[in-house]
C-alpha positions in Angstrom: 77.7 155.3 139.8 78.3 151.7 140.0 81.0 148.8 138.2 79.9 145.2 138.1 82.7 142.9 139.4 84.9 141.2 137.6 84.0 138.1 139.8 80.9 138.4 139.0 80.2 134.5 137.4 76.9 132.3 136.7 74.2 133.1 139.5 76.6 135.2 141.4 76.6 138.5 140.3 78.7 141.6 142.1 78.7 145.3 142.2 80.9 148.2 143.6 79.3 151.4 144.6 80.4 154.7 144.3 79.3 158.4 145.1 75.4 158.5 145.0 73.0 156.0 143.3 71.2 157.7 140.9 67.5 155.9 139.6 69.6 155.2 136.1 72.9 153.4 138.1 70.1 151.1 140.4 67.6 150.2 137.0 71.1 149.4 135.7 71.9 146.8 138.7 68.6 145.6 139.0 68.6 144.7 135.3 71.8 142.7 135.4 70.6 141.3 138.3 66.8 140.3 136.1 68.8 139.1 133.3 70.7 136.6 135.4 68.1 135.8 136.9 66.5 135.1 133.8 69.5 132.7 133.1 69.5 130.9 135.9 67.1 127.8 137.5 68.5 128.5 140.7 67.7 131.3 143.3 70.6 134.0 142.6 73.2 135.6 145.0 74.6 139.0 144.6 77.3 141.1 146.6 77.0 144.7 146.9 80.7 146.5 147.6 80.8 150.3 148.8 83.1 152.2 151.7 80.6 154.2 153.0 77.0 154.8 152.5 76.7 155.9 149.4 73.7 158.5 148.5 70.6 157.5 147.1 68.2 159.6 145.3 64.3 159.0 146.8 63.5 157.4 142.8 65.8 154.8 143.3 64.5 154.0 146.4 60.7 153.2 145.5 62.3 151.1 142.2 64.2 149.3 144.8 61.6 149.0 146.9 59.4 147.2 144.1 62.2 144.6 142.7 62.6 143.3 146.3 58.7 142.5 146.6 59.1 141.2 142.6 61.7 139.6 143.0 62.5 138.3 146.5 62.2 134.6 145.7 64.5 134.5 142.9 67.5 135.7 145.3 68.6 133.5 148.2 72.0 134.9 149.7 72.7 138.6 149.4 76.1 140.0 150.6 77.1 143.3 151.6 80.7 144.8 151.6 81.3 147.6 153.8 82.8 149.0 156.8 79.9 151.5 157.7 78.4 151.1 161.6 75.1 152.6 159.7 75.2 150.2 156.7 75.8 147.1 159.5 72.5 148.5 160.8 70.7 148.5 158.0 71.7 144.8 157.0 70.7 143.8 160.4 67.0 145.0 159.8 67.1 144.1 156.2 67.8 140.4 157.4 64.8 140.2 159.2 62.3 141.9 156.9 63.1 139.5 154.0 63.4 135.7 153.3 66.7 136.0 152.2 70.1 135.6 153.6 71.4 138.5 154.3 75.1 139.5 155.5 77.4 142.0 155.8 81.4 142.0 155.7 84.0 144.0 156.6 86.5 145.6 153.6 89.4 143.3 154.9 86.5 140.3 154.6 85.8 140.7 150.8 86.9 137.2 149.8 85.0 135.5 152.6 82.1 137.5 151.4 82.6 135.4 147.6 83.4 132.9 149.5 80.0 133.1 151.1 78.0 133.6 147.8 79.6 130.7 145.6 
């Protein structure tokens, strides 16, 4: 299950995560994040807010999977909300696999993080 942000404003787009990602909740993300992308003649910049890591089912994983290498040019900062050790991880590794920034904020930090993205 997912909410987009309230903050969410021209190429920065947000969302809150909650419980586990179903392949419905991620096509629903990843086409908000197409259509302002669509909108926009500037690389994109979304935030991604959860507590812990949420569960994903293995569909939404291979869709994910196939935006990124689609899509990977058309986003240039991507930040991620969360106090999880395993999600800090899993930034970390992202960071380096792709050519876009990348960064992960504490809860307490979730300003910075718009902050960051604007």
């Amino acid at each position: 299950m997912y909410e987009t942000l309230d903050r969410s404003e021209g190429r920065v787009i947000g969302f809150e995560l909650h419980d586990e990602v179903t392949e419905a909740d991620l096509n629903g993300i990843l086409g908000e994040i197409e259509r302002t992308i669509a909108t926009q003649d500037r690389p994109v910049r979304v935030l991604l807010r959860f507590d812990d890591f949420p569960g994903v089912e293995f569909g939404a994983l291979d869709e994910e999977l196939g935006f990124w290498l689609e899509h990977g040019d058309d986003i240039d900062r991507h930040a991620v909300v969360s106090g999880s050790r395993l999600i800090e991880g899993l930034v970390a590794v992202e960071d380096r696999l792709t050519e876009m920034e990348i960064r992960q904020f504490d809860p307490d930090e979730l300003a910075v993080a718009w902050a960051w993205l604007a």
